[in-house]
DSSP file (Angstrom, degrees, kcal/mol; ACC not computed):
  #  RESIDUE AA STRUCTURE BP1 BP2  ACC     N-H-->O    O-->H-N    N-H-->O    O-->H-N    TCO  KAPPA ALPHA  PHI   PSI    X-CA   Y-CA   Z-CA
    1    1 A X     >>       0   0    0      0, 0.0     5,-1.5     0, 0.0     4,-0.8   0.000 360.0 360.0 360.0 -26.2  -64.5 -175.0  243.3
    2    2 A X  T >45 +     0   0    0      3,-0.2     3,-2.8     2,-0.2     0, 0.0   0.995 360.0  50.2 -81.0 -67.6  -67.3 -174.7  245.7
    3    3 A X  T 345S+     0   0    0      1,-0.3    -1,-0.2     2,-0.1    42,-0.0   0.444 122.0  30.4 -79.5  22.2  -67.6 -178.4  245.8
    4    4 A X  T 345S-     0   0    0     -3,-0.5    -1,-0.3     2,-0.1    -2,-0.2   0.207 106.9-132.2-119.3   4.0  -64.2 -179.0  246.5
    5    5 A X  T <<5 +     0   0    0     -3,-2.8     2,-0.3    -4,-0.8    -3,-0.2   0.931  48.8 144.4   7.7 104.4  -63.6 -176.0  248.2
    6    6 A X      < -     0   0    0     -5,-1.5     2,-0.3     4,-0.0    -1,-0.2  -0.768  36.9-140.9-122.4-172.0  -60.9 -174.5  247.1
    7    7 A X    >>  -     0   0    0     -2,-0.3     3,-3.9     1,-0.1     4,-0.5  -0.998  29.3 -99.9-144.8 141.6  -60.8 -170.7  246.9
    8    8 A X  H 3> S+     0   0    0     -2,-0.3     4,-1.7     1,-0.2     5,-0.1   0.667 116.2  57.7 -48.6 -20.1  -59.3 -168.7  244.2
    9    9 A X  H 34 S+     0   0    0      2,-0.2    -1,-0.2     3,-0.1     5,-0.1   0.870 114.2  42.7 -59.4 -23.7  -56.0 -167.7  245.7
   10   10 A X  H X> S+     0   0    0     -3,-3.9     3,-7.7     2,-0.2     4,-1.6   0.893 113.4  57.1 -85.2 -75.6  -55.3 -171.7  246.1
   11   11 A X  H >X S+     0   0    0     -4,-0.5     3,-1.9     1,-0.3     4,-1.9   0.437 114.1  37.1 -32.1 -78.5  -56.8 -171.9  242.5
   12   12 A X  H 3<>S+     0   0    0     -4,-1.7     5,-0.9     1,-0.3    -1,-0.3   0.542 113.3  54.9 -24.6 -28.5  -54.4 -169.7  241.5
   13   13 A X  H <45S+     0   0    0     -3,-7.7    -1,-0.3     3,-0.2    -2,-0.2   0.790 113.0  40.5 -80.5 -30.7  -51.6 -170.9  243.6
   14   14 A X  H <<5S+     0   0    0     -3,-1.9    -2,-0.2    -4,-1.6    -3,-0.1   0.987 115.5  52.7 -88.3 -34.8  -51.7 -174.7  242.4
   15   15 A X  T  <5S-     0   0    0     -4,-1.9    -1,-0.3    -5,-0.2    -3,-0.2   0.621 109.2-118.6 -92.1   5.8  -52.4 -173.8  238.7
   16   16 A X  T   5 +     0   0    0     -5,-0.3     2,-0.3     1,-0.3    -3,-0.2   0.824  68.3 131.2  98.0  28.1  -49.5 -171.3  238.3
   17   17 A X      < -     0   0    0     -5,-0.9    -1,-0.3    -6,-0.2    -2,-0.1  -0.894  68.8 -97.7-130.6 162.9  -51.3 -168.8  237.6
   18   18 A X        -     0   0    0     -2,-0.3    -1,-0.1     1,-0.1     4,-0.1   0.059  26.2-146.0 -70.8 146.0  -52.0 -165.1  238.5
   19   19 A X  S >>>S+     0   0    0      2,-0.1     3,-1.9     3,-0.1     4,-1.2   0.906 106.1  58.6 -96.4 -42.4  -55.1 -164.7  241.2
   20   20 A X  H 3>5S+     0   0    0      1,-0.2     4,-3.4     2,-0.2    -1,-0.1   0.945 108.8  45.1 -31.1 -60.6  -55.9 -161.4  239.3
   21   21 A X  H 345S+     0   0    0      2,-0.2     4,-0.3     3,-0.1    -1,-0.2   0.477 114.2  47.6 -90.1  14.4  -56.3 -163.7  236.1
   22   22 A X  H X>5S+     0   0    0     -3,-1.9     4,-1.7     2,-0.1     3,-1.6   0.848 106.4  53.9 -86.5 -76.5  -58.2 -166.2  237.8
   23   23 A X  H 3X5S+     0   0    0     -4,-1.2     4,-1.4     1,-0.2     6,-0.5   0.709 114.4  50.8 -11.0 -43.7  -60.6 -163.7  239.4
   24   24 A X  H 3<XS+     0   0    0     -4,-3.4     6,-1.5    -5,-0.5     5,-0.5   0.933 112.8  37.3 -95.1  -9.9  -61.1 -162.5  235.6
   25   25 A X  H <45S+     0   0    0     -3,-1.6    -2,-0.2    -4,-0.3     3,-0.2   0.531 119.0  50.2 -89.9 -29.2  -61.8 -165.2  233.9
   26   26 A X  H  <5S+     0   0    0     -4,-1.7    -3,-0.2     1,-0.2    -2,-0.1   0.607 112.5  48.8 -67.6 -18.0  -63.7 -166.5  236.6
   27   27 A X  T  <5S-     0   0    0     -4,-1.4    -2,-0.2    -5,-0.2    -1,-0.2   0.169 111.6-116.6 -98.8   1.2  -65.7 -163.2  236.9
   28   28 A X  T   5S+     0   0    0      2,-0.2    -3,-0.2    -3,-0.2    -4,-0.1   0.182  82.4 120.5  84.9 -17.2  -66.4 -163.1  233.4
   29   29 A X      < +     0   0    0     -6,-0.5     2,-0.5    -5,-0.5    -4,-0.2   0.661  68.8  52.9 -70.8 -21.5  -64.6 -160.1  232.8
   30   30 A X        -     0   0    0     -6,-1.5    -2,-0.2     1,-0.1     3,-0.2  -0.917  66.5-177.4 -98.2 144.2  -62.1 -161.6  230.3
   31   31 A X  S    S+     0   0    0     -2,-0.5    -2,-0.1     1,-0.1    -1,-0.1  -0.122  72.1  42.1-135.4  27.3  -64.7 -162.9  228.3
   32   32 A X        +     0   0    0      2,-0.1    -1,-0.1     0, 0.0     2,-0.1  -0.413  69.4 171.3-164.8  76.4  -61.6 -164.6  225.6
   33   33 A X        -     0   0    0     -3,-0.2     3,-0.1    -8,-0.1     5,-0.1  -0.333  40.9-101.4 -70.2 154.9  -59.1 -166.0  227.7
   34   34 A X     >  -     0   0    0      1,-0.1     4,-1.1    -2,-0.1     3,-0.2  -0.689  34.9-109.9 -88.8 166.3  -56.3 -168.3  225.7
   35   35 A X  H >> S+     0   0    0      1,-0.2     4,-2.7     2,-0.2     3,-0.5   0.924 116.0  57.2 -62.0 -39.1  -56.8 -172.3  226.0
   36   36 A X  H 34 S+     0   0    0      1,-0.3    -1,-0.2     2,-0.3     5,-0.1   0.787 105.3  42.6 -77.0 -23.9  -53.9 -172.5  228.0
   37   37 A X  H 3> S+     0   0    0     -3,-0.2     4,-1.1     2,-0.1    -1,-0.3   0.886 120.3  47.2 -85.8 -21.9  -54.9 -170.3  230.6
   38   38 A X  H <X S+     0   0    0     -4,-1.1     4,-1.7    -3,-0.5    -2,-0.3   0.697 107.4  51.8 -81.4 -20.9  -58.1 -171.8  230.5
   39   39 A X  H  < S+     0   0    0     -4,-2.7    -1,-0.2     2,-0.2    -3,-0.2   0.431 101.6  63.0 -89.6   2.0  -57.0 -175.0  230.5
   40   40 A X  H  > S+     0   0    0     -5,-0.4     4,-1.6     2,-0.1    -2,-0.2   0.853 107.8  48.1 -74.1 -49.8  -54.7 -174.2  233.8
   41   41 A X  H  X S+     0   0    0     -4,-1.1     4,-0.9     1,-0.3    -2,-0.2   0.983 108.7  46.2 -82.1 -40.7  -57.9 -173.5  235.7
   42   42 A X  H  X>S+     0   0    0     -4,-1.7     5,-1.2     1,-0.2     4,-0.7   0.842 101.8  63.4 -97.0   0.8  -59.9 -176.2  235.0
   43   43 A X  H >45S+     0   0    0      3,-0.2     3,-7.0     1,-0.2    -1,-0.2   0.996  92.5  63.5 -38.3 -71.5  -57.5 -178.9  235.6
   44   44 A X  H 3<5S+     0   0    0     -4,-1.6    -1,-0.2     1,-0.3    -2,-0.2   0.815 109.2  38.6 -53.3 -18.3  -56.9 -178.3  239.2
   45   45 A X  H 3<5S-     0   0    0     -4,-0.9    -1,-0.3    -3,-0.4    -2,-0.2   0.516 112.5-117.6-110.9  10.4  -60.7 -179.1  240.3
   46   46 A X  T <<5 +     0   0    0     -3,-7.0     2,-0.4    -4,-0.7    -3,-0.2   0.954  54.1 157.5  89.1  30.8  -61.0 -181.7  238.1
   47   47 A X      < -     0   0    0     -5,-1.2    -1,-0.2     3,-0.0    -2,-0.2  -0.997  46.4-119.3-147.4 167.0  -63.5 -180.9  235.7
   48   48 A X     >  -     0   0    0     -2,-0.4     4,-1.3     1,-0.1    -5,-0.0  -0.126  36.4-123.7 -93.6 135.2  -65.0 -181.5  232.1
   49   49 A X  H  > S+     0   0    0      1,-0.2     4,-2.3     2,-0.2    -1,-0.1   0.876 118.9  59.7 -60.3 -29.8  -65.0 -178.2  230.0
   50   50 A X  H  4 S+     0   0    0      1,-0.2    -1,-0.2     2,-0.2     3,-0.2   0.996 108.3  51.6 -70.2 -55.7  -69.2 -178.9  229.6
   51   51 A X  H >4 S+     0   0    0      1,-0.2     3,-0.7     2,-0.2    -2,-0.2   0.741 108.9  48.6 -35.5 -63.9  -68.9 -178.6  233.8
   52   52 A X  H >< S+     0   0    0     -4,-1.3     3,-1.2     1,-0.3    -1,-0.2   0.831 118.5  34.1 -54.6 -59.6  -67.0 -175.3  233.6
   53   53 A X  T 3< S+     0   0    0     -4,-2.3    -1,-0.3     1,-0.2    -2,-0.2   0.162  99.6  79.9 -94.9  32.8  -69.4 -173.3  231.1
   54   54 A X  T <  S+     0   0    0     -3,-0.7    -1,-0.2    -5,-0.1    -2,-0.2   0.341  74.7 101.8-105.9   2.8  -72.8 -175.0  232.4
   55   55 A X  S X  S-     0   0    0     -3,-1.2     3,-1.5     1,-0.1     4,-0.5  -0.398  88.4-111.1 -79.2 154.1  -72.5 -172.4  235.4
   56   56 A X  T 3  S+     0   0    0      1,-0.2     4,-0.3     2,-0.2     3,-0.2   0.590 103.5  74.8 -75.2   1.6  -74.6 -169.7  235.1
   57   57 A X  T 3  S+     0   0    0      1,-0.2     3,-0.4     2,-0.1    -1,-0.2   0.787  93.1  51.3 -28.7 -59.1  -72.5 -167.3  234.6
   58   58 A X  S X  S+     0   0    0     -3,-1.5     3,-0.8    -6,-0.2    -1,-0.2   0.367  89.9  99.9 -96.9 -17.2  -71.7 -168.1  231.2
   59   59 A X  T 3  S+     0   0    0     -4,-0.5    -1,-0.2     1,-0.2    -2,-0.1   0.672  87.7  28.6 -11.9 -57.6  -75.5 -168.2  230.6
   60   60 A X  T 3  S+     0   0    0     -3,-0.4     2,-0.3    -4,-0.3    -1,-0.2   0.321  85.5 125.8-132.4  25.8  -76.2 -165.2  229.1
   61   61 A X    <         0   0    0     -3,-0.8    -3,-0.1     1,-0.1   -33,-0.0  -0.490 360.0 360.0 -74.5 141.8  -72.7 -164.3  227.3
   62   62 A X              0   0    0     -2,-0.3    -1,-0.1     0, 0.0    -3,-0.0   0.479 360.0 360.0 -98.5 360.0  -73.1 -163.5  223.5
């Protein structure tokens, strides 16, 4: 997102989806989203699921 800048409300806007359930799945806070929501988000910026969970976020989830 950063290098495409988008920002989560457009993320949210273009993939049909809730900005509340962007914001949690992007925040870690749902930590078992379903594929389909997950596969909503990372469509719009274009990138390869290894792309998505190499952030560091996702780093030190069990």
């Amino acid at each position: 997102m950063q290098k495409q800048i988008i920002t989560v409300s457009e993320l949210a806007r273009r993939s049909g989806l809730t900005q509340s359930t962007v914001d949690s799945v992007l925040h870690t806070q749902n930590t078992n989203p379903h594929i389909y929501t997950f596969h909503k988000i990372i469509k719009i910026p274009n990138i390869s699921v290894l792309e998505f969970f190499n952030h560091p976020k996702f780093k030190d989830l069990e």
